[in-house]
N, C-alpha and C positions, 0 to 999 in steps of 0.2 A: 374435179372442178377446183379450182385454186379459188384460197380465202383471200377476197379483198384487203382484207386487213387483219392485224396482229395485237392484242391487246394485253399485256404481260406486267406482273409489277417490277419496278425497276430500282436496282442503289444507284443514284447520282452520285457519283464519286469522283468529283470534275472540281468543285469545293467543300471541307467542312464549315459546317458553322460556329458558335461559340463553344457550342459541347462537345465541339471534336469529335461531329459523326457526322452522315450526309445525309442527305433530305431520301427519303423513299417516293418514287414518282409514279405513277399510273401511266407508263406507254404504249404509244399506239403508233404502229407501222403501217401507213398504208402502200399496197402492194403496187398499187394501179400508178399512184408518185412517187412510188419508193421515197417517202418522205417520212420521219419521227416525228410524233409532239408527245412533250413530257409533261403530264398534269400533276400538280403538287396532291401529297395527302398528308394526313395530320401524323405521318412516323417520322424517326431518324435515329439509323442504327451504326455504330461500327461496320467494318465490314465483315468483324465475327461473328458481331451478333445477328446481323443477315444471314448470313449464312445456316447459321445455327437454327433462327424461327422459320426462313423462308427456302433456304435451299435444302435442308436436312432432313429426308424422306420421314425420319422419327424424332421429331420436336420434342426435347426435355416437357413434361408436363406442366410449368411454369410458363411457358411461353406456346402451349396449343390454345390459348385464346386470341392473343393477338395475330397469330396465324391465320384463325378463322376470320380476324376482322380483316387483316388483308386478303384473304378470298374472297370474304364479300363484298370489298370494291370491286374483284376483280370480274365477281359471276354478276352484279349491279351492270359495269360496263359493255358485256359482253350480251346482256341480254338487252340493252339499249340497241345494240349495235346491230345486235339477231333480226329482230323486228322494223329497220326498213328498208323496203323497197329496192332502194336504189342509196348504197350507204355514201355519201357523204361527211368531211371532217367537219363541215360547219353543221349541219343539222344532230349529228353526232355529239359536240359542243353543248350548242344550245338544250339538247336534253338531258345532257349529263348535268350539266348546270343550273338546269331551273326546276331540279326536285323538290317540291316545297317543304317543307320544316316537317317535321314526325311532328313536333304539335306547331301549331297554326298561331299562336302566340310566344313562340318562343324567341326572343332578340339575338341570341347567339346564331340561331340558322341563318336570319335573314342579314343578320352582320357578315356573316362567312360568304352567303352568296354573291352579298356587293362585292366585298374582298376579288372573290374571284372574278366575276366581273369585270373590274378595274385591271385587274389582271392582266385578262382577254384584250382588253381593249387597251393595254401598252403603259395605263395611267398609273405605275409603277407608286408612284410617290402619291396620290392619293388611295390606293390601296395599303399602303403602309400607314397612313393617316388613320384610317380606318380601323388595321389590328392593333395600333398605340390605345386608339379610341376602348376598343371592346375590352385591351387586357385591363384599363383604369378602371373601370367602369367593372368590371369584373371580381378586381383586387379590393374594390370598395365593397359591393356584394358578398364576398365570401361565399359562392357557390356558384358553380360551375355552367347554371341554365336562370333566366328569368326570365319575366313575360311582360309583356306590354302593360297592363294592369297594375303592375309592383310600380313601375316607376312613373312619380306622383309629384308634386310642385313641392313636398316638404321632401321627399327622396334625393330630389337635385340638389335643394340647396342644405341637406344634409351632404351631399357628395362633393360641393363646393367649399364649403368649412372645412369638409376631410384634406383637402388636395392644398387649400392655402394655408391650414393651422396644422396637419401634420405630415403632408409631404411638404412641406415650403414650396410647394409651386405658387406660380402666378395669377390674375385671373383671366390673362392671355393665354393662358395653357389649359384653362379649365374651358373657356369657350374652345380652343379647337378640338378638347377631345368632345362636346357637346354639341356640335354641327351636324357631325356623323350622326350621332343619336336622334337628330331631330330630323335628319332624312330619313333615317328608315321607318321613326313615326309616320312620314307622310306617305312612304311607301305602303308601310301596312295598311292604314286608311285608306289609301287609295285601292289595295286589293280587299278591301273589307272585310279585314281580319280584324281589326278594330273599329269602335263607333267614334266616331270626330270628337263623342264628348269625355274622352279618356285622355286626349290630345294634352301634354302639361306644360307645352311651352304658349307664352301669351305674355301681354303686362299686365294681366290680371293673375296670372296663375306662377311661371316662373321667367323669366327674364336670360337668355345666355349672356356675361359680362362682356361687356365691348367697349373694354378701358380706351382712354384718349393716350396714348403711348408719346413719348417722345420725337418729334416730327426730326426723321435721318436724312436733313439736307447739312451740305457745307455752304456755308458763305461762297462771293465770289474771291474775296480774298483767301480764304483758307485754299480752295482750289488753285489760286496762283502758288501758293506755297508749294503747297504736294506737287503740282507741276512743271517748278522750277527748279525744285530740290531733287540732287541726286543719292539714291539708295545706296546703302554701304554692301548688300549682297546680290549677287545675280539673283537668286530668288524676288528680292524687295523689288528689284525692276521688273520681273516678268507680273508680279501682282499689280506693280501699277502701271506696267500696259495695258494692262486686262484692265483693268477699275477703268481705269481714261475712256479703252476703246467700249466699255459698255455706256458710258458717259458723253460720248461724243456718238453714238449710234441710240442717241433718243432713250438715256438709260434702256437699252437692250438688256433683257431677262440672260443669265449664264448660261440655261440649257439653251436656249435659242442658237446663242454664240459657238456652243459646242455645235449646234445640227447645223449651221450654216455650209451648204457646199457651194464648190464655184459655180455649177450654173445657175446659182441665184442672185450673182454677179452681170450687172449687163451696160457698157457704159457710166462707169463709175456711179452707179445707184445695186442697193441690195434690195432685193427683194425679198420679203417672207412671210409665212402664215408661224402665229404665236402657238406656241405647245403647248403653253397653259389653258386658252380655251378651243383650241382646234376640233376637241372631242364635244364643247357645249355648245358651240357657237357654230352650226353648220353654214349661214350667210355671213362668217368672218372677210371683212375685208384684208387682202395681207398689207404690211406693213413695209413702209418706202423709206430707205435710209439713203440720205444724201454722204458720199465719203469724200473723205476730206485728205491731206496728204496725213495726218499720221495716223486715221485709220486704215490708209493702204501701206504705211509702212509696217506696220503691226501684224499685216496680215502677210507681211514681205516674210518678216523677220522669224514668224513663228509657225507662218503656213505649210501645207503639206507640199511638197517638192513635186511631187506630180502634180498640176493644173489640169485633173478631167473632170469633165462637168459634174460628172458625178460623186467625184471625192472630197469628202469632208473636206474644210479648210481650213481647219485645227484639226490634228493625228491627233486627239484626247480618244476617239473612238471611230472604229471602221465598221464595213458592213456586216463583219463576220459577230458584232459586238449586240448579245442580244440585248431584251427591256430592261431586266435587271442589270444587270451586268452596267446598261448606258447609266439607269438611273446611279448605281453606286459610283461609278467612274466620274460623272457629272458632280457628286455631293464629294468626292475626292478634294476634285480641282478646284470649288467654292471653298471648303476647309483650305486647301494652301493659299489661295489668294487672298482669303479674311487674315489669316495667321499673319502673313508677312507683310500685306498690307496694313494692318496694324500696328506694326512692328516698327514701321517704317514711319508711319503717320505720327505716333508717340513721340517718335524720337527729333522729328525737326518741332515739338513743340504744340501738337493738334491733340487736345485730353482726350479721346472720344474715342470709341469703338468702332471703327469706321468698317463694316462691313459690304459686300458687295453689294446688297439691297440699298444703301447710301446712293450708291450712281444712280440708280431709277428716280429717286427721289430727288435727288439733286439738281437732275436734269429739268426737271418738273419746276422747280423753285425758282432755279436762273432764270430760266426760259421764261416764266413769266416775271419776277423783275427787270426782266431787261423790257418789256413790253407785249411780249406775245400773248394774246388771248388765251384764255381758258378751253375754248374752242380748240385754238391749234391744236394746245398741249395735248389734250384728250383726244383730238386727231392721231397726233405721233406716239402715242402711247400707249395707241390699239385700245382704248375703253371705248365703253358702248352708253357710260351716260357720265355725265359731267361730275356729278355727285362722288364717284369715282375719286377722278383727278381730284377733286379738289383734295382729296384727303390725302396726297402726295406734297401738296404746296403748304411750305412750313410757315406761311406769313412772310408780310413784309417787314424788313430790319429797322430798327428804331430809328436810324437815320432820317429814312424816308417817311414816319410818319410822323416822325417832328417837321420836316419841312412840310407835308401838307399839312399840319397842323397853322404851323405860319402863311399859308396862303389861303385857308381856309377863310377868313374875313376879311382879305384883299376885292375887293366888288373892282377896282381897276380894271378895263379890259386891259389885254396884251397887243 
């Protein structure tokens, strides 16, 4: 009888990472789709040192422990796989992945299983959210495991002192690695690992900071500048196509604009579903972008040469381009386009940081001094409630409420 499937540990040796080794993966072949998937584990060796723990019939005694732990993923998966029925890669998946914690309060397990999770389900960049989250959160602790219990309303904001007075972070940076933490609070609560009254977030107990930051709109004049003004380097221009063409497509998000393919082009309208809540929002409406001529020239000048419905319409990434792979190539092309777009922006005289999150925002601000309802904007904006938007819109310019200031006790009709 032939084995549906094949389950082996593997060296990914396709990239290193920072310590100039490769990730060790848990693969699995199945026979029936002659199809691979590589599941990450917690190693990464050389390809000596591979060798030496895993392929070396007699492992130095230095290295017969972690050999044994890579057997025990290997005889864990294999015994998932033994016991069903009718094997399957997704039900395969879902029980390699939802092992509960060795202890049932442990925050590192139930952090690991989001991670992976996120993983599964493509959300690259909120899975990376998540292990920034555990390693701070970790490095603050000094031990390797904690439990739902330890962290306590004076715990955070002992962790928050730590993060603003001796890393110099922010307390925008202390709230996003505190999100994560307060989700999988509600997670274990909800599996009844925990009692609600252990729960530390509240405004009675601790509070995540949610500074008012500096609202990232341009003027409508600063945008005639940058739009009239021409860049001293090819690069400078390609960042401000890009910034423009997010800016005239309803501040359109980057990754969007990278996944955009032509057939989501249909009589000079685009069509599309947003990437940021595609996975939370299962009744997303998609999003209708009216184009204009120099968003089709942009999309002339820099599009991919073959027009099939199916082919990206930026070459930043193809089909062959897996989640990680898109997510880093994506955060690539946002790094060049802040760099030179800033670059650029400084130099005809704009002091500001003008990032590509600026276009979203920008669009949001015009849009409604020029007259459009809050309504629209939050329409074109793909948000799901107003509250939202509004925190896009930087105010009205001192101009305009000096004049209605002067018409404020004019009773005159018009």
């Amino acid at each position: 009888m032939i084995n549906k499937y094949y389950i082996t540990i593997y060296l990914d040796t396709r990239r290193k990472n920072k310590k100039g080794k490769y990730p060790v993966k848990l693969r699995l072949y199945a026979n029936f789709s002659r199809k691979q998937k590589l599941y990450p584990t917690p190693f990464d060796f050389t390809e000596e040192e591979f060798h030496n723990i895993w392929v070396s019939p007699k492992p130095r005694s230095e290295n017969k422990e972690i050999k044994m732990k890579l057997q025990a993923l290997e005889i864990k998966a294999n015994k998932i796989a033994s016991k069903m029925d009718d094997f399957s890669i997704e039900e395969f998946e879902n029980q390699l992945f939802s092992i509960k914690p060795s202890s049932p309060r442990d925050i590192t397990s139930y952090y690991q299983n989001a991670i992976e999770m996120y993983k599964r389900n493509n959300q690259i960049g909120t899975a990376s959210n998540y292990d920034l989250s555990l390693k701070s959160l970790l490095e603050f602790h000094k031990k390797k495991e904690f439990n739902f219990r330890q962290i306590t309303p004076q715990w955070l904001r002992d962790y928050e002192k730590y993060m603003i007075e001796e890393k110099n972070r922010s307390q925008t940076t202390v709230g996003i690695y505190l999100r994560p933490l307060r989700a999988i609070f509600n997670i274990a609560i909800e599996d009844k690992v925990i009692d609600n009254s252990y729960y530390p977030f509240s405004k009675r107990k601790y509070s995540i900071p949610r500074p008012r930051g500096t609202k990232k709109a341009l003027s409508k004049e600063q945008l005639k500048i940058l739009f009239d003004s021409k860049p001293e380097t090819s690069e400078q221009q390609k960042a401000k196509d890009f910034w423009f063409f997010s800016y005239s497509c309803n501040g359109m998000n980057f990754k969007d604009i990278i996944s955009l393919k032509y057939k989501d082009i249909s009589d000079d309208i685009l069509t599309f579903r947003r990437a940021k809540t595609i996975n939370t929002n299962k009744n997303q409406t998609p999003v209708i972008v009216y184009l204009n001529d120099f968003t089709k020239m942009v999309m002339e000048k820099y599009g991919n040469p073959e027009k099939k419905p199916d082919n990206f319409i930026f070459p930043i990434i193809d089909h062959n381009t897996t989640p990680e792979q898109k997510h880093r190539k994506i955060q690539i092309f946002i790094r060049f386009v802040n760099q030179h777009f800033v670059k650029f922006a400084n130099k005809i005289g704009i002091d500001a940081k003008v990032s590509t999150y600026w276009a979203r925002h920008s669009f949001a601000t015009n849009a409604i001094r020029s007259g459009a309802s809050m309504e629209y904007v939050s329409e074109a904006l793909n948000h799901t409630n107003l509250n939202t938007t509004r925190g896009y819109f930087a105010g009205f310019e001192s101009d305009k409420k000096k004049e209605m200031a002067k018409k404020i006790m004019n009773f005159d009709s018009e």
